[in-house]
C-alpha positions in Angstrom: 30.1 2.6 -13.2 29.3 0.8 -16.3 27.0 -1.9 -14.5 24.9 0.9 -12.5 24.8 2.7 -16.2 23.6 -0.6 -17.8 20.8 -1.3 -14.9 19.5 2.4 -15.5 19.2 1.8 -19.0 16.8 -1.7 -18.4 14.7 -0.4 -15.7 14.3 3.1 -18.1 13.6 0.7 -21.1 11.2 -1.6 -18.9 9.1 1.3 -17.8 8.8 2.9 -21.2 7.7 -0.6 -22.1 4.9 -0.5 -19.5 3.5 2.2 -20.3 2.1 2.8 -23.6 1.0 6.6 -23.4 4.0 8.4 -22.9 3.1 12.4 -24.4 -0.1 14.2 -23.5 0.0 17.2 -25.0 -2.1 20.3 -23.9 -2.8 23.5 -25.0 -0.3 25.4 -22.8 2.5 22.5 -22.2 3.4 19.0 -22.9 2.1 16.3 -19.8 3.7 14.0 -18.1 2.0 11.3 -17.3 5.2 8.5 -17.0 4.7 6.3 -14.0 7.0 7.7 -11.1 10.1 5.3 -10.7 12.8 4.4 -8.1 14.4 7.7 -9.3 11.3 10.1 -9.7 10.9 12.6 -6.6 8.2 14.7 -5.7 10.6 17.4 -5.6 12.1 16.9 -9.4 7.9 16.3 -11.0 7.1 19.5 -9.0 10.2 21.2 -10.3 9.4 20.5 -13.5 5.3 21.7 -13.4 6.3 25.2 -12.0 8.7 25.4 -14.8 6.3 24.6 -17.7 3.0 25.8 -15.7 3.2 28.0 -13.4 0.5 28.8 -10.7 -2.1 31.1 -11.2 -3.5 33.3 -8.7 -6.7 32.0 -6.7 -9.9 34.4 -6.7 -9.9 36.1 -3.6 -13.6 35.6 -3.6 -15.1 31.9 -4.4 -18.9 32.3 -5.7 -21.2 29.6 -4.4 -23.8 30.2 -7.2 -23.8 29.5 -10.9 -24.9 31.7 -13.6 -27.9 31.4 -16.3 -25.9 31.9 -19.5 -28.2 32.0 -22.3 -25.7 29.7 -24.5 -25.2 26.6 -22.7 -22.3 25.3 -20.7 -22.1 21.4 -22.0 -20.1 19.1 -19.7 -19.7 15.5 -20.3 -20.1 13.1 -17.5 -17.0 10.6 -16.6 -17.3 7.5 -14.8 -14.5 4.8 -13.9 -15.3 1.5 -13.1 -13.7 -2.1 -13.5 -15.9 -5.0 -14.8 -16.5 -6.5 -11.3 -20.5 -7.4 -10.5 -20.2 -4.7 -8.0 -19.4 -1.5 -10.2 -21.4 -2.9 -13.1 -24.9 -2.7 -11.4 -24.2 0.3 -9.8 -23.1 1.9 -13.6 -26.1 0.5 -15.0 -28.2 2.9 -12.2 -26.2 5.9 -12.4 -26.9 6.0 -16.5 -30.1 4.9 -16.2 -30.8 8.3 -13.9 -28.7 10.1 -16.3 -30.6 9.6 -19.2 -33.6 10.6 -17.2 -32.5 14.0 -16.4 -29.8 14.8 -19.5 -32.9 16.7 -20.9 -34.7 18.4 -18.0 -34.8 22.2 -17.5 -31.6 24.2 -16.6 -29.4 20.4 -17.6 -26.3 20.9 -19.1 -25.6 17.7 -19.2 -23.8 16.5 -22.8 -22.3 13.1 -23.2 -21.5 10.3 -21.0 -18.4 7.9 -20.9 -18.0 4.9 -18.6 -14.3 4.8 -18.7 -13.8 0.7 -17.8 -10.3 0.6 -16.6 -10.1 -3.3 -16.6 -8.5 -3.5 -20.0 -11.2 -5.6 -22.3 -14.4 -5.3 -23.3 -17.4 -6.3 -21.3 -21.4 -7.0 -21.7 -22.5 -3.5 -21.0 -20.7 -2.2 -24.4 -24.1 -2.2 -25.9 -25.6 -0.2 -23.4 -23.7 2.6 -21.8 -20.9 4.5 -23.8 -18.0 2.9 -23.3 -14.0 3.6 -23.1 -12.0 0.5 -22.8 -8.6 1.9 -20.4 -5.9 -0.2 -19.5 -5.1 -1.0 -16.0 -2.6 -0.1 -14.2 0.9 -2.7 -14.8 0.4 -5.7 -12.1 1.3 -5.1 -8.8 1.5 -1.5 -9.3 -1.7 -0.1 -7.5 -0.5 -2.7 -3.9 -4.3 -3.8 -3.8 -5.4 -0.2 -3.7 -7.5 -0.4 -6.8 -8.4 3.0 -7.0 -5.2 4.3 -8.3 -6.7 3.1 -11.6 -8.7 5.8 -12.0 -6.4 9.0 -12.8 -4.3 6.6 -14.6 -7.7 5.6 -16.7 -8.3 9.2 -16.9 -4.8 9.8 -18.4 -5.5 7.6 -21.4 -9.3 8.6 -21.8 -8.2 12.3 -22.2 -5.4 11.6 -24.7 -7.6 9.0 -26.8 -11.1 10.2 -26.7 -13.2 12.9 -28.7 -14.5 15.0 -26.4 -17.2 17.6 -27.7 -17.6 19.4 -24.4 -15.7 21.9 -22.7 -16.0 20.4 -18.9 -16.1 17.2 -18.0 -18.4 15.9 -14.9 -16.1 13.3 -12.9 -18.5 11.1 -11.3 -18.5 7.5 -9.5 -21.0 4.5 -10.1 -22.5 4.7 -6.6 -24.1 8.2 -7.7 -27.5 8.7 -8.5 -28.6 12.1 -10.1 -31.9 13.2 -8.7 -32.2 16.4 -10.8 -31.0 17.9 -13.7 -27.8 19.4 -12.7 -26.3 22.7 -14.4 -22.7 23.9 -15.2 -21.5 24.6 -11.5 -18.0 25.7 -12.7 -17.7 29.5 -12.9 -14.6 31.4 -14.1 -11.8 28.9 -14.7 -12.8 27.6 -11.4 -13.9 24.0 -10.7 -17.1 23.1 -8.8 -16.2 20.5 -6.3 -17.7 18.9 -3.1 -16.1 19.6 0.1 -15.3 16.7 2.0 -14.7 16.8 6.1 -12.4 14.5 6.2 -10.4 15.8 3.4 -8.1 17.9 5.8 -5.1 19.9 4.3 -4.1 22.0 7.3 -4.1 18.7 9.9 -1.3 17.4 7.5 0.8 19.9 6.2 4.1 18.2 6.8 3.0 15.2 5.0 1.4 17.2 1.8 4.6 19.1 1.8 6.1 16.5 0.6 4.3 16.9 -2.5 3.1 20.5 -2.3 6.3 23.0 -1.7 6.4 26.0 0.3 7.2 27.9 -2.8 3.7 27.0 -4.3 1.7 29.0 -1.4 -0.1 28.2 1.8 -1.1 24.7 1.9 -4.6 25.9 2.3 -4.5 26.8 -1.3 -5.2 22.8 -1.1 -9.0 22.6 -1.4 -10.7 19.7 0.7 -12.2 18.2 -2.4 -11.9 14.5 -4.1 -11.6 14.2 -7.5 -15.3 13.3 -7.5 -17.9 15.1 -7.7 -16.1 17.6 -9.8 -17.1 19.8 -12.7 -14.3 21.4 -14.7 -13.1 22.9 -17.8 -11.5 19.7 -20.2 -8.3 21.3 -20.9 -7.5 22.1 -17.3 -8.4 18.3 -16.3 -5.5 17.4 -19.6 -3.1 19.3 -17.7 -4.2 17.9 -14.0 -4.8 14.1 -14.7 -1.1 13.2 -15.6 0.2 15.2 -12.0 -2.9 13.4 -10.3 -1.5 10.0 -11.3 2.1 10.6 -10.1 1.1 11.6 -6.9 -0.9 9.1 -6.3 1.6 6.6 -7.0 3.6 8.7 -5.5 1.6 8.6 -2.1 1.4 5.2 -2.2 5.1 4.3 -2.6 5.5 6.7 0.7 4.2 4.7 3.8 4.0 7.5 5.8 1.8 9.0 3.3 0.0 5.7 3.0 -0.7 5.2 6.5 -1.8 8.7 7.2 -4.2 9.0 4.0 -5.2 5.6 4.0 -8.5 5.2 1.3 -8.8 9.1 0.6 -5.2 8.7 -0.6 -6.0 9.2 -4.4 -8.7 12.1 -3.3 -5.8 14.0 -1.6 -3.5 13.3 -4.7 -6.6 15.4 -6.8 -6.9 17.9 -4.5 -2.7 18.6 -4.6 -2.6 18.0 -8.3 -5.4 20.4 -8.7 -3.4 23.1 -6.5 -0.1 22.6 -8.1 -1.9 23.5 -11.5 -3.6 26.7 -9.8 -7.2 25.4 -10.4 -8.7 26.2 -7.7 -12.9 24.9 -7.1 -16.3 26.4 -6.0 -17.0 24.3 -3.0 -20.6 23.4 -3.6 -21.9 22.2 -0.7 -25.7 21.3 -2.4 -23.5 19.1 -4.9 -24.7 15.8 -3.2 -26.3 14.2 -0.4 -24.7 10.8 1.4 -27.1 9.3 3.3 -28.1 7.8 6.0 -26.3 11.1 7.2 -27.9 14.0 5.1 -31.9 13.2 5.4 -33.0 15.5 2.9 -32.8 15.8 -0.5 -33.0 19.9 -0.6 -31.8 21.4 -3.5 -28.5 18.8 -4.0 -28.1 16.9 -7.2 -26.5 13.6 -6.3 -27.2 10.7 -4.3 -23.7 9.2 -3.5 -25.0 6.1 -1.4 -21.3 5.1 0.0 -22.5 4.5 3.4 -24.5 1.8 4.6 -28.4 2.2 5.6 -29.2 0.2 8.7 -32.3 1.2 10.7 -34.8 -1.0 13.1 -38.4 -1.2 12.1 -39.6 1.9 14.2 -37.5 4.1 11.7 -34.4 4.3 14.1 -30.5 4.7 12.6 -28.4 1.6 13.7 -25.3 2.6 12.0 -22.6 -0.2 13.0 -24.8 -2.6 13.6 -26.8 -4.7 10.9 -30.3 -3.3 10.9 -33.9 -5.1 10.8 -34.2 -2.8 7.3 -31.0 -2.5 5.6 -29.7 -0.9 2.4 -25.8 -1.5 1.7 -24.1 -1.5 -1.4 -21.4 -3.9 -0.4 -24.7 -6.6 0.4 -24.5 -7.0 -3.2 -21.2 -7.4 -4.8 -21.6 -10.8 -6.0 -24.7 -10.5 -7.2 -26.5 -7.1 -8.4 -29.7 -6.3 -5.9 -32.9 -8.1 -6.9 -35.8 -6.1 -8.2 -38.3 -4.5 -6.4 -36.2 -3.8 -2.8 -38.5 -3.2 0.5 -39.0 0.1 1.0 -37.7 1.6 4.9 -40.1 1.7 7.7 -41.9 4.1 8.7 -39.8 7.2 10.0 -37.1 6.6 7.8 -35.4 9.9 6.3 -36.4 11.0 3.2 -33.3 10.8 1.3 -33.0 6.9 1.8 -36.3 6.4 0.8 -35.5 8.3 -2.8 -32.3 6.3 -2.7 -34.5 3.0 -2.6 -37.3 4.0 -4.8 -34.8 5.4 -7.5 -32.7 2.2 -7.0 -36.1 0.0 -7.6 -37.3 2.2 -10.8 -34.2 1.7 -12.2 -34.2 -2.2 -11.8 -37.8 -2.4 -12.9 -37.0 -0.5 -16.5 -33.3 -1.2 -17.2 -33.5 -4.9 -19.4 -32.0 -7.8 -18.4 -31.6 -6.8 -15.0 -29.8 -9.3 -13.0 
């Protein structure tokens, strides 16, 4: 007895040593946001939100449209990203658009932070507003390096001074074609739905992590953490829950295989529910091409897919195209100025994403 006491105590000492945050506090209830050990269970951290935050009530009715408030909804956009060749390029894009747009008609676009989760400072400090997060401790995120990001969020939201009252969570492979106004509307987020994002296919695994007593596991919206608009203090009390269940996820390999890279989006869109925030799925949020061709009314360009297409303007999508625009071409090195535009017949939206991509790189300095 004494021996299993005196373990407990080390590996409780060793995680408190880990991690250096250990109190968010919100407006309604303290947040946990300690990293989920060999003892933590789904069903004791969800035990403990429905004591200290209970659900509220969805809307029976979600609106698809935002208002035109004459005093303006400010949100400030977020963006993680390590310090890898690959996200830097694609950061140095995504402000570059911002900056274009933060003023345009109908914007309420405020400030923007890159959040760089790797720990140290880097060579873009000078140009785009910069938090420096910690990573998460070795080993921890099993070479899915995209737990880092609620745990980044975590720290930015206890550290930083935030001036607006919603935050924009966004990626670096996004490119903002238009201004883009406060999608949010009563307490709701404004999220993208995603189709593969599929709560009902998996209830028995979500269960794990959503109870019975929390409501229908549709009440799970089929969202990622990004794109997301919503209000700052309900992201404080979200963040901490998003990063346990994540890690949480991952620990489980059921979980793991079954989720696979959407694992930390499902872990939003459960954290999210088990708060009783519930979004606006906004459809016209963002375009990912080569599958959405037109532009329309949408806002982002999320450019996660790859381009491939033969010189008569036909899709090759598996196979490596005559024409070809791929992100992952150019993790080594960031994409050289002045790309060749598509062929002839080429949708419009991949155009834009090339011609955006090649304004950029023509007018950000020291490209390359």
């Amino acid at each position: 007895m004494g021996c299993g006491n005196l373990f407990f105590t080390v590996v409780i000492t060793f995680s408190v040593a880990l991690i250096t945050y250990n109190i968010i506090i919100s407006a309604n209830a303290p947040l946990r946001q300690d990293l989920p050990g060999p003892s933590t269970t789904a069903a004791s951290t969800y035990s403990y939100l429905s004591a200290v935050d209970p659900v509220i009530k969805m809307p029976l009715e979600r609106s698809r449209r935002y208002g035109s408030a004459a005093t303006k909804r400010l949100f400030h956009t977020a963006v993680t990203a390590s310090d890898s060749v690959y996200n830097t390029w694609q950061c140095r894009v995504m402000y570059y658009w911002f900056k274009k747009f933060k003023e345009g008609p109908n914007s309420e676009m405020g400030g923007f932070t890159r959040i760089l989760h790797s720990g140290k400072p880097d060579n873009l400090m000078d140009e785009i507003p910069t938090f420096i997060a910690q990573p998460l401790p070795s080993g921890l995120d099993q070479g899915y390096i995209v737990l880092n990001r609620p745990w980044a969020f975590v720290q930015w939201l206890q550290k930083a001074d935030i001036k607006e009252d919603y935050i924009l969570m966004a990626e670096p492979d996004h490119i903002i074609v238009k201004p883009i106004p406060n999608l949010s509307k009563d307490g709701l987020g404004a999220a993208f739905p995603f189709f593969y994002i599929e709560p009902k296919k998996y209830e028995p695994i979500l269960r794990k992590y959503f109870p019975k007593d929390k409501g229908p596991v549709t009440n799970i919206d089929p969202i990622g953490n990004s794109p997301v608009i919503i209000g700052t203090e309900s992201l404080k009390k979200i963040a901490p829950t998003w990063m346990n269940v994540s890690l949480a996820m991952k620990k489980d390999p059921e979980t793991d295989k079954a989720f696979g890279w959407v694992l930390e989006m499902y872990a939003y869109a459960v954290a999210s529910a088990l708060h009783g925030v519930g979004n606006i799925l906004y459809k016209d949020f963002m375009i990912q091409p080569p599958w959405d061709t037109e532009i329309g009314e949408k806002f982002i360009i999320h450019y996660t897919y790859g381009c491939d297409y033969d010189m008569k303007g036909k899709l090759t999508y598996g196979k490596i195209g005559e024409w070809r625009f791929d992100k992952r071409s150019y993790d080594k090195s960031a994409p050289p100025k002045n790309l060749p535009l598509p062929p002839p017949g080429v949708p419009e939206s991949v155009v834009t994403l090339v011609k955006m991509v090649n304004e950029a790189t023509a007018n950000i300095r020291n490209w390359g």
